[in-house]
BAFI-414021 format. One record per residue (C-alpha): x, y, z. Coordinates in steps of 0.001 Angstrom, whole numbers, plus 500000, padded with zeros to 6 digits. Example, Ala and Ser with C-alpha at 12.3 -4.5 7.8 and 13.67 -1.06 7.14 Angstrom:
512300495500507800
513670498940507140
END
This chain:
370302354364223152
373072356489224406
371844359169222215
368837359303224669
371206358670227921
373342361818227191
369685363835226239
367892362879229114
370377361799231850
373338362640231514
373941366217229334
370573367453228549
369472368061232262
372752369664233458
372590372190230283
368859372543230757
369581373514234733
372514375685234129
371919377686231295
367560377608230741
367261377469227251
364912378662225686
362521377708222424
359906379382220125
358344377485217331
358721373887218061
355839373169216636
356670373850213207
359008370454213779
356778367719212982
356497364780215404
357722361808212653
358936362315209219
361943363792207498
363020367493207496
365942369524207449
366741371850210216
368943374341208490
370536376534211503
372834379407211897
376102379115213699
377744380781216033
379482378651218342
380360374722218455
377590374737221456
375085375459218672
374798371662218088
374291370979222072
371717373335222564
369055373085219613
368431369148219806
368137370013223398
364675372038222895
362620369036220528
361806365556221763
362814364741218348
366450363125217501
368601365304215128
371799363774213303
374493366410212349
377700365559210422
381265366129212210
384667365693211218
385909362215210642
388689362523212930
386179362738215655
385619359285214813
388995357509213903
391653359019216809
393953356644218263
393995355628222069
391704355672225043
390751359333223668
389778358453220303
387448355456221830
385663358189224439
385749360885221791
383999358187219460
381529357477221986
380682360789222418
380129362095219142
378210359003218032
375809358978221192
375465362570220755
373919361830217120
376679362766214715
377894360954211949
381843361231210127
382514362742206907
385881363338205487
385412366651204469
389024366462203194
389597367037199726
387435368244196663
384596365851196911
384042366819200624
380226368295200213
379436365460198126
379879363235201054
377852365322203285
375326365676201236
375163361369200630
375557360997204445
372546363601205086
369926361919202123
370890358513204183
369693360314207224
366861361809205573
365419358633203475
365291356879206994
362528359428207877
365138361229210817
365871364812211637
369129366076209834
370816369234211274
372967371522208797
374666375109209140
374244376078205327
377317378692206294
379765375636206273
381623377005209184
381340378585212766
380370382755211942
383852384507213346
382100387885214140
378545386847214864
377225387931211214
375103385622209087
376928384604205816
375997382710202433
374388379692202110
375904376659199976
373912374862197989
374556371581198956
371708371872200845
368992372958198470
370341369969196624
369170367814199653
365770369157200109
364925368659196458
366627365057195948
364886363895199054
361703365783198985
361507366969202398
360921369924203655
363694372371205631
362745373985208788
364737376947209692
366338377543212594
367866380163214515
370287379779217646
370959382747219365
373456383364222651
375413380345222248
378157382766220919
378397384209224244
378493381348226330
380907379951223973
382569382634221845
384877381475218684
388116380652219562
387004380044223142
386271376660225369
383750379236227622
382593382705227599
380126383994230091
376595383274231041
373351384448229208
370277382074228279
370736380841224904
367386380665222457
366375378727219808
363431379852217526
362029377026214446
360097378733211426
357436377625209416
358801374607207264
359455375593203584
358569373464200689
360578373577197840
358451370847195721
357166373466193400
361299372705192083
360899368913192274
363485367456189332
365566370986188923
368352369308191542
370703370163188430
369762373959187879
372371376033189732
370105379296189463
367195376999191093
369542375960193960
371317379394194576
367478380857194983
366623377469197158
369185378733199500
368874381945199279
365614382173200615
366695379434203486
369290382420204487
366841385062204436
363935383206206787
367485382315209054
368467386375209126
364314387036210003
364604384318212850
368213385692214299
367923389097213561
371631389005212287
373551391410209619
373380389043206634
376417389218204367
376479388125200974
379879386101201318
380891382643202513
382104382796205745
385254380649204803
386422383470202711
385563386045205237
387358384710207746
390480384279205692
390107388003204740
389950388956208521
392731386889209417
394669388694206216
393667391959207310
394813391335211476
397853389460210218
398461392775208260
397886395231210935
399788393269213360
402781393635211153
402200397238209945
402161398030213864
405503395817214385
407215398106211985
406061401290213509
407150400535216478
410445399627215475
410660403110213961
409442404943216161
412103403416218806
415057404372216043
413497407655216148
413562407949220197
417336406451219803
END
């Protein structure tokens, strides 16, 4: 129920006034029934602003800490998540994707709308990265079919790193659901489930129009943040000579 309040009273209509989202394709998300909207992401917005544009619920999974804070915080940030239709994981440790995956064939086997960014992580520099598998694994041990999806401007309004940015009209665009039944029982083939998501990425880069790169975003960012922390330290030194120099 508060799912709905927040949608339709309380969030959806302020973010609907402010910012006019926009939608193409929402009629490639069927009315009833399972699927898997497999999205881009750019921004922690991304997750306001797509369920925003179907009268459909969709269920993401968040951080468990979301969920088990202490205090008059942890209670309201509780309330929040939950009524805004995400569910915990512990995504700490090595079995972290296995959870998600169990938490999103739940989801799925009760007939609902499950959201997932196949990139695992917020893109830092607003390319499109790698898939995981997990969810190819998910479309095939739940037979349902994944709907693309493709959230664009919600890195402006808010940028990485950033609680706002500036204004611009965010848009979300759904593609043609894909079936992967022709695969039905190959859940255990990692060449079947690297192609799965492979092609998930690609219809994602058609819908966004993004640079695709053939990396996880985890390990780009971590390159990125080697490469600044690097520059940041050959500059320190420089400076520090070229101040001996002008000694």
């Amino acid at each position: 129920m508060f799912y709905w309040l927040l949608k339709w009273v309380l969030v959806g209509p302020l973010l609907k006034m402010i910012f006019r989202p926009d939608a193409e394709g929402t009629e490639n998300v069927p009315l009833e029934g399972a699927a898997i909207l497999a999205s881009n992401h750019l921004s922690y917005s991304d997750w306001l602003f797509m369920p925003l544009t179907i009268p459909r619920r969709v269920t993401f999974v968040a951080k468990a800490e979301y969920f088990t804070s202490p205090g008059l915080k942890g209670w309201l940030q509780k309330t929040f998540f939950s009524g805004a239709g995400q569910v915990p994981i512990d995504r700490s440790g090595g079995r972290a994707s296995e959870g998600a995956i169990t938490t999103g064939l739940k989801i799925l086997a009760n007939g609902e709308l499950f959201g997932i960014y196949p990139e695992g992580t917020r893109s830092h520099d607003g390319r499109l990265y790698r898939g995981k598998t997990g969810i190819a694994r998910m479309a095939l041990e739940a037979k349902v079919p994944v709907i693309p999806v493709a959230v664009i401007g919600t890195d402006v309004v808010a940028p990485p790193g950033k609680l706002f940015g500036t204004y611009t009209r965010p848009c979300v665009r759904f593609g043609k659901p894909l079936d992967f039944s022709r695969y039905e029982g190959m859940e255990s083939d990692r060449f079947i489930l690297r192609s799965i998501t492979d092609e998930i990425m690609y219809e994602i880069m058609l819908l966004s129009g993004q640079e695709y790169v053939d990396v996880y975003a985890s390990r780009a960012k971590e390159d990125a943040q080697r490469q600044a922390k690097a520059a940041a330290a050959a500059a320190k030194i420089e400076a520090k000579e070229a101040k001996r120099l002008s000694a």
